[in-house]
N, C-alpha and C positions, 0 to 999 in steps of 0.2 A: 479655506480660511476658517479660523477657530472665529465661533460666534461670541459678540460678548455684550453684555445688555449695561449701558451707561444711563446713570439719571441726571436731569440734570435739575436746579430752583428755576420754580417759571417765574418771569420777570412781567407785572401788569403793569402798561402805562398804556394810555390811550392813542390812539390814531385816528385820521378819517385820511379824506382824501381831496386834495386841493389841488385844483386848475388840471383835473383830470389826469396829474402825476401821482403815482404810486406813494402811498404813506402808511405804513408799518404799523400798527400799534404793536406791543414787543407784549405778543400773547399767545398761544398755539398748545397744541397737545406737546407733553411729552417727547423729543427725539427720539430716533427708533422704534414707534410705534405705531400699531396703528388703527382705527376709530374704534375700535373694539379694548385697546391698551394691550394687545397681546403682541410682544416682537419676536417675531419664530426665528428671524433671520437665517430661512433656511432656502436659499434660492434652486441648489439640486432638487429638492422636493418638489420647488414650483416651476422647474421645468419639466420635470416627470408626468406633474398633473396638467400641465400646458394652463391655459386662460386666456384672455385679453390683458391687453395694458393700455393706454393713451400716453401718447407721447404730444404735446407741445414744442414747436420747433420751426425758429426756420431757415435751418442750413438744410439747404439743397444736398446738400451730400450723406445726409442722414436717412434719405429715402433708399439707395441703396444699401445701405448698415440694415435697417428695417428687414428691405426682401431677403437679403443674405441670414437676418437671423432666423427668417421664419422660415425660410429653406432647410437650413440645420434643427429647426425647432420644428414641426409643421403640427405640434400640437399648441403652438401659440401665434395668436396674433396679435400685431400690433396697429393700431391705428394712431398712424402721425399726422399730426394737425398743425396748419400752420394760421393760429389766429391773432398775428399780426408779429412787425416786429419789435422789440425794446420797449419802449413806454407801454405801447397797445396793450402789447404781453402781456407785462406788470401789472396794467391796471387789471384785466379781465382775469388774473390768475388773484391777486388779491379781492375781488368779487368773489370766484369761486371758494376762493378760501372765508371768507365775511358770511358768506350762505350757507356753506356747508354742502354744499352741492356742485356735482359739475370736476373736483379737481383733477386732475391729468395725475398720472401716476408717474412720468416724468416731466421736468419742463428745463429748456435752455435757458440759461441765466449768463449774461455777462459778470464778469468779474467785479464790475462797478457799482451793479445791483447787489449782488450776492450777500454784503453784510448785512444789506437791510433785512430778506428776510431769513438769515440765518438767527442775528437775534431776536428775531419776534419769533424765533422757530416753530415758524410755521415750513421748517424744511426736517426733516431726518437727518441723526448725525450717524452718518456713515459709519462710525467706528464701532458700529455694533455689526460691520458684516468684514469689521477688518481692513477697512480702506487704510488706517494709520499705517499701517504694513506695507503701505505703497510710496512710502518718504524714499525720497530718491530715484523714483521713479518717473516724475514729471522734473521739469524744469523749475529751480526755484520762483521766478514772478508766478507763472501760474501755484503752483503745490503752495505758497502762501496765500494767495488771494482764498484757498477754496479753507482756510481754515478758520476757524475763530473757537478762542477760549478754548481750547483743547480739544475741538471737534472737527470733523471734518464734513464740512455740507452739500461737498459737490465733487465731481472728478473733472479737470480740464479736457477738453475736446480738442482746443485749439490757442496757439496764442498769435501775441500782438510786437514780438520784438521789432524795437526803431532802427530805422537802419535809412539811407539817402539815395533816394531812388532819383536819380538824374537824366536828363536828356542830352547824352555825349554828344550827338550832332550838334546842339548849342551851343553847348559850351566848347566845342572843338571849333567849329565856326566863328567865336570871339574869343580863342586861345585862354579860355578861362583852368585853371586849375582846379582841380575835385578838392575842397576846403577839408581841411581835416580837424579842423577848428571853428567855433561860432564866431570870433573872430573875421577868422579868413574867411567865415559864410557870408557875412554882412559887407565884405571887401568886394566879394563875386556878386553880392546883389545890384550894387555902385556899379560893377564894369560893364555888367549887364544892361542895366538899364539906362544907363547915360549912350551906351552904343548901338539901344534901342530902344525908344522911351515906351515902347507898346510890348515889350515882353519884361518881366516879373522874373526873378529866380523862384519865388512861392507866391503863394493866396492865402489869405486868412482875413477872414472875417467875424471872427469873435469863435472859437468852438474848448467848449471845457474839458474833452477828452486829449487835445492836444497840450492845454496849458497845462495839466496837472499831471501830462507825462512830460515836460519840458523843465517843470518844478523839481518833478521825482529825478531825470536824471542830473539836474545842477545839483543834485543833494539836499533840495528842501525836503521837510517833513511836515507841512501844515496842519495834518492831522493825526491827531493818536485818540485811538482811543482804548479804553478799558472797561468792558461790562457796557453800561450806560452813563459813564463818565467818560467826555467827549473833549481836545482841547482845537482849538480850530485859531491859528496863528500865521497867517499872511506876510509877516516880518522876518522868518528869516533870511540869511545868509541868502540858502541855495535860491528860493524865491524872488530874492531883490537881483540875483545874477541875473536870472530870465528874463525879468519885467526891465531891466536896463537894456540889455542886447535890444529886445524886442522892440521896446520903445522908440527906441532911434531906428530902427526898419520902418516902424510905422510913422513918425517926423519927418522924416525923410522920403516919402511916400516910396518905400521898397517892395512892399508887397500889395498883390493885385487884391483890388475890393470885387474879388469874386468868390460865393459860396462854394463851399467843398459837395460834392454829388449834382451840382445844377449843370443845365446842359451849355451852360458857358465857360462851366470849368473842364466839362469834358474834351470841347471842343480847344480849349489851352494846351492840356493835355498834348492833345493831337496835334498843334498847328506846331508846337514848343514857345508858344506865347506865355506860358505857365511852366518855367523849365527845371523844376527839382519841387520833390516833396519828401518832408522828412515824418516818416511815416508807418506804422507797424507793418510787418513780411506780410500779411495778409493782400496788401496793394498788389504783390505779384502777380496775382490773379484774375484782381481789379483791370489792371492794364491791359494782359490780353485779352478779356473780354469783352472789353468795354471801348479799348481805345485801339484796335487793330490797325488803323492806320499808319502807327507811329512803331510799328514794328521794327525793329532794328536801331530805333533811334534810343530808347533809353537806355542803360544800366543802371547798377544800385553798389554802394558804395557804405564804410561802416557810417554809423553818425558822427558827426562832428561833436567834436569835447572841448569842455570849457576851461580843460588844462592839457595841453600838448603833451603826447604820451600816454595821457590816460587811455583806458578802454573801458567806458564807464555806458550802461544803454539802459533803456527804462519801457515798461512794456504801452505798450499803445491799442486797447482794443485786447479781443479775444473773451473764451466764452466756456460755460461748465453744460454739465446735464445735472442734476438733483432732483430729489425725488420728497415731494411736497409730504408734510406728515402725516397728513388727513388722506395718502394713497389708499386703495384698497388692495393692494395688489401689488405690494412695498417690494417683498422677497423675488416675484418676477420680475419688477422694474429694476431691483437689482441688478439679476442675471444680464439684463438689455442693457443697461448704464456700463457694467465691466466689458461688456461685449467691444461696445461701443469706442470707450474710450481707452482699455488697455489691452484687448482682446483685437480678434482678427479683424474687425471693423476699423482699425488703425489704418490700417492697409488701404482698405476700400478710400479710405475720407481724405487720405492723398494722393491716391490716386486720382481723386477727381479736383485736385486741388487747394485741401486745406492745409493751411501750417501743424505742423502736430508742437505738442507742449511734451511728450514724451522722450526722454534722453537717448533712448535707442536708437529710434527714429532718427534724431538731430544727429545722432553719433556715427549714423548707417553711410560707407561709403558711397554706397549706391544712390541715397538721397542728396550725400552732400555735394556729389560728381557730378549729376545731372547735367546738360546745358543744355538750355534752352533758347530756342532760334529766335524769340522772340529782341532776347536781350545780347543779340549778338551772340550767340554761341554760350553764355559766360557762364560759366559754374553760379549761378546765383545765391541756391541754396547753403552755400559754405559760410558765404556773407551772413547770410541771416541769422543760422546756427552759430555762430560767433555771438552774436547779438545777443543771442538767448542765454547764451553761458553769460554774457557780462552786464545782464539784469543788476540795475543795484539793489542792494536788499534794504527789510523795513520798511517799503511804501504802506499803508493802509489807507481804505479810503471808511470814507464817513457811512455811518450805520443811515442814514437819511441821503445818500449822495442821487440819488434820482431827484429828489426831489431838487437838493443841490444844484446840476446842472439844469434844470426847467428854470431858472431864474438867473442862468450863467452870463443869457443875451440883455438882459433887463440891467447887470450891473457890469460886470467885464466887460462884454460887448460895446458897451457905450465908447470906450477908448476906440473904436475901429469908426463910431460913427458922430465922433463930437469933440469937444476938449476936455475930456476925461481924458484921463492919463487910467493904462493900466496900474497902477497902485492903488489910484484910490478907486477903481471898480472892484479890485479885488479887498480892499478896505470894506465896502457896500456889501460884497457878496458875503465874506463874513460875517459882515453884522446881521444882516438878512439870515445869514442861514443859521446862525446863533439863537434868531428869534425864535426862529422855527423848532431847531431841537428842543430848547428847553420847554417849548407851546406841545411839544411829545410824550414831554417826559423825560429827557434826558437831561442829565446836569454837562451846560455844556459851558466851557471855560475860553478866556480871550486871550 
């Protein structure tokens, strides 16, 4: 790849850090560079010369990518650390970054964090080693999420497409039809539970990476932004479609007041007490490891749409590598970041069961044919790949959205545990997180 050195205007507004979630001040060295200001962007060379890197991380699957690169490399090592996940991360990685000490030469970044510290760029923008060259390469939800303002700050590892992962035996057992509509989902929730008041078609009890992929695919846009001009709108259209469906699930008392990851939901899972979750491809994984006993009983099915016909899906989850600017050791991390993510390390990381974001891969007969015994024999993967092509485009999330969802349960949440109505929690969260940006620095609009 032809090397190419971008500058970019540093942007100062301040930051700290509140209730132990990550907050940005939008200040860092130069992209592409590094503590020294020199960007060599010459990764051949720094595998020649071998070194260290530090990797932050904690997909399990990146420990094989690791030995595999250092096998091929055995003049480099890497040392992968996993010091915590998502918030943890955040917070101790903006530490190291605040010290000037300590920073990881790469680190895993979800997609939801990623703008925060792309504009306080305190990340590298790729396009000085040529990532832009990799447009069409990923799947569009992820190859958007990793950009901002004309840079590219991350490569996707893996994504989150929504898709309807169901428990056939249930709903074959109350002759329910696979909903193909949200609609017909809330019709299946009714036949369900009135034919048995102890099982749920879902759970939910407040969580903001759901609502704001439930938002993006009814075609809301609550947030845009521009630079450090922010507008954050709860009102529209796609937005009030969500919050109406859902509403009446929750009125109605349709969905089960159980947490997503607690050991009562897993146990749903299993029993099919908890009988569909609409959910990113990444669950397929979830389920065989977690809930073995229920083997044979699920499949997965596309997502339900809020117009009959459409094939409309929104990402849910999923996760980049980047490489912090203050690296020392940028041009190697490189090397390890390409390896990783569009390099033979692809291989390995679905191997062991990650979703990939790359269109090959999605495209790859072999991946799409699969079947697996778990889900009854079923081509699963086809399903999901599908999903991924019909990402809708334009989601962006907020340059502060960590912070965002650490106060999602304090105001949304409230509809699951009071008479708040989801509108006007999401009215609350607005205002709240409105307060917040502009308390940043940002000019943030209503």
């Amino acid at each position: 790849m032809t090397a190419r050195t971008t500058t970019r205007t540093t942007r100062w507004l301040r930051g700290t850090a509140v209730a132990g979630v990550l907050a940005l001040g939008l200040t860092a060295c130069a992209s592409g560079e590094t503590d020294s200001g020199e960007a060599t962007q010459d990764a051949d060379s720094a595998l020649e010369e071998g070194g260290e890197i530090t990797v932050w991380a904690w997909d399990p699957t990146l420990e094989s990518v690791a030995a595999d690169f250092e096998a091929e490399h055995p003049n480099v090592t890497v040392n992968l650390e996993n010091v915590g996940t998502g918030n943890d991360q955040y917070t101790a990685l903006q530490n190291a970054i605040a010290a000037g000490d300590g920073v990881p030469d790469v680190a895993q970044i979800e997609f939801y964090a990623l703008p925060q510290f792309a504009l306080s760029e305190a990340l590298a923008d790729l396009t000085a080693y040529g990532a832009d060259e990799l447009d069409g390469t990923f799947t569009p939800g992820p190859w958007g999420a990793v950009q901002q303002e004309g840079g590219v700050y991350a490569l996707p590892t893996d994504s989150g497409p929504m898709a309807l992962f169901y428990n056939k035996r249930v709903f074959d057992e109350h002759g329910i039809e696979v909903p193909t509509t949200w609609e017909e989902y809330v019709e299946a929730a009714r036949t369900l539970h009135e034919a048995d008041p102890d099982a749920y078609l879902t759970n939910d009890v407040g969580d903001a990476g759901f609502t704001t992929s439930m938002i993006w695919q009814a075609g809301g846009r609550p947030y845009q932004v521009e630079g450090t001009d922010v507008t954050i709108d709860f009102t529209d259209e796609g937005t009030q479609q969500f919050t109406s469906t859902w509403q009446s699930m929750l009125d109605e008392e349709l969905v089960a007041p159980v947490g997503s990851w607690s050991d009562e939901w897993y146990q749903g899972l299993s029993d099919g007490s908890i009988a569909s979750l609409v959910i990113g491809a990444w669950m397929r994984g979830n389920l065989e490891s977690s809930v073995p006993d229920a083997s044979g009983d699920w499949a997965v099915a596309p997502m339900p749409q809020w117009e009959s016909g459409e094939e409309v899906t929104s990402e849910n989850g999923g996760s980049s590598l980047a490489i912090p600017a203050a690296s020392e050791n940028a041009d190697l991390a490189w090397a390890f970041l390409e390896y990783a993510t569009v390099g033979d390390g692809i291989a390995t990381r679905v191997d062991e069961g990650a979703f990939p974001a790359t269109v090959a891969e999605l495209e790859d007969p072999a991946f799409r044919e699969q079947e697996f015994e778990y889900f009854g024999g079923q081509q699963v993967n086809e399903v999901l790949a599908d999903s991924s092509a019909n990402v809708a485009e334009g989601w962006q999330y907020l340059p502060f959205q960590v912070y965002a969802n650490s106060i999602f349960n304090d105001t949304v949440g409230q509809a699951y545990v009071s008479d708040t109505t989801l509108t006007d929690g999401l009215t609350t969260w607005q205002e709240q997180s409105t307060t917040y940006g502009n308390d940043q620095g940002f000019t943030v609009n209503q």
